[in-house]
C-alpha positions as CSV (number, residue, x, y, z in Angstrom):
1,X,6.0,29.0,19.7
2,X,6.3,28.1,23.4
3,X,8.3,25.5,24.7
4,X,5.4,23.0,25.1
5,X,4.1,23.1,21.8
6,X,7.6,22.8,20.1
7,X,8.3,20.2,22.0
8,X,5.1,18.3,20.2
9,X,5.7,19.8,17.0
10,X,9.1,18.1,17.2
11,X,7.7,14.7,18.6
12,X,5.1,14.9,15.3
13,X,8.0,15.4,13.1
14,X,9.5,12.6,14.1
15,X,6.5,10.6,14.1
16,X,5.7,11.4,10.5
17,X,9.2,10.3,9.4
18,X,9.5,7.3,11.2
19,X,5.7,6.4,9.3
20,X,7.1,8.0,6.0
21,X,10.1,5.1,6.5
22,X,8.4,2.1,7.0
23,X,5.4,2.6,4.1
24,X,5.4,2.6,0.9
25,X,3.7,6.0,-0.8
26,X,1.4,6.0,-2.9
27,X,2.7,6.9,-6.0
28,X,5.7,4.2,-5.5
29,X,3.1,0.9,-5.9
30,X,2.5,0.2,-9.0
31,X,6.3,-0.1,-9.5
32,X,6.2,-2.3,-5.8
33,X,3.3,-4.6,-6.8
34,X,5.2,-5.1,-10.3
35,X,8.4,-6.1,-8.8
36,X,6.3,-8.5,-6.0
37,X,4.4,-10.4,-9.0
38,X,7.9,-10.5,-11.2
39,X,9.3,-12.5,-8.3
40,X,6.3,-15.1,-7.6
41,X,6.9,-15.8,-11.1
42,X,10.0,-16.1,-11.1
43,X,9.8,-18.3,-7.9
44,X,6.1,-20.0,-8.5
45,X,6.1,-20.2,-11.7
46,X,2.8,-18.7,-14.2
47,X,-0.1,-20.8,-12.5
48,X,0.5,-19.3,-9.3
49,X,1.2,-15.5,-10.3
50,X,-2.6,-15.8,-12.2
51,X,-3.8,-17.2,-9.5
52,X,-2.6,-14.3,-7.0
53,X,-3.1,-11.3,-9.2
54,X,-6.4,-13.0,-9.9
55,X,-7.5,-12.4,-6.7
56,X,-5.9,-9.3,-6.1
57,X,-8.5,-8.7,-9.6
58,X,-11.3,-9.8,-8.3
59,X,-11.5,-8.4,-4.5
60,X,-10.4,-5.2,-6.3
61,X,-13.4,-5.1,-8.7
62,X,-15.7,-6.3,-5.9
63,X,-14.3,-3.0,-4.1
64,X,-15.0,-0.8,-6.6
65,X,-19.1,-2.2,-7.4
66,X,-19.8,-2.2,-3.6
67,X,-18.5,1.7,-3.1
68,X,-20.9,2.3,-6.9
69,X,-23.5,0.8,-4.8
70,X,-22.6,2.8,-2.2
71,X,-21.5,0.6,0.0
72,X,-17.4,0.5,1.4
């Protein structure tokens, strides 16, 4: 590998774990969104956790029939 292109390779590697430490994967939100909604209930109280994860519902679902129409 010449000098150059290690160089970037590095620079991408660094990069990628600077991304990889400031998201959350995939795979890890379920368990994020779960601990979110515990603590607006906690804090909010029941009417507005339905509310939220209502919406959350809804614009979900509306995602979902618009790319079954074809649509994104």
């Amino acid at each position: 590998m010449t000098r150059g292109k290690g160089a970037r390779v590095k620079q991408l590697e660094a990069q990628r774990r600077a991304f990889e430490t400031s998201h959350v994967r995939r795979s890890e939100l379920p368990g994020v969104l779960l601990a979110v909604f515990q603590i607006v209930q906690e804090e909010a109280g029941t009417p507005a956790f339905q509310r939220i994860a209502g919406r959350m519902v809804r614009a979900k679902a509306a995602q979902v029939a618009a790319l079954a129409r074809g649509r994104t």
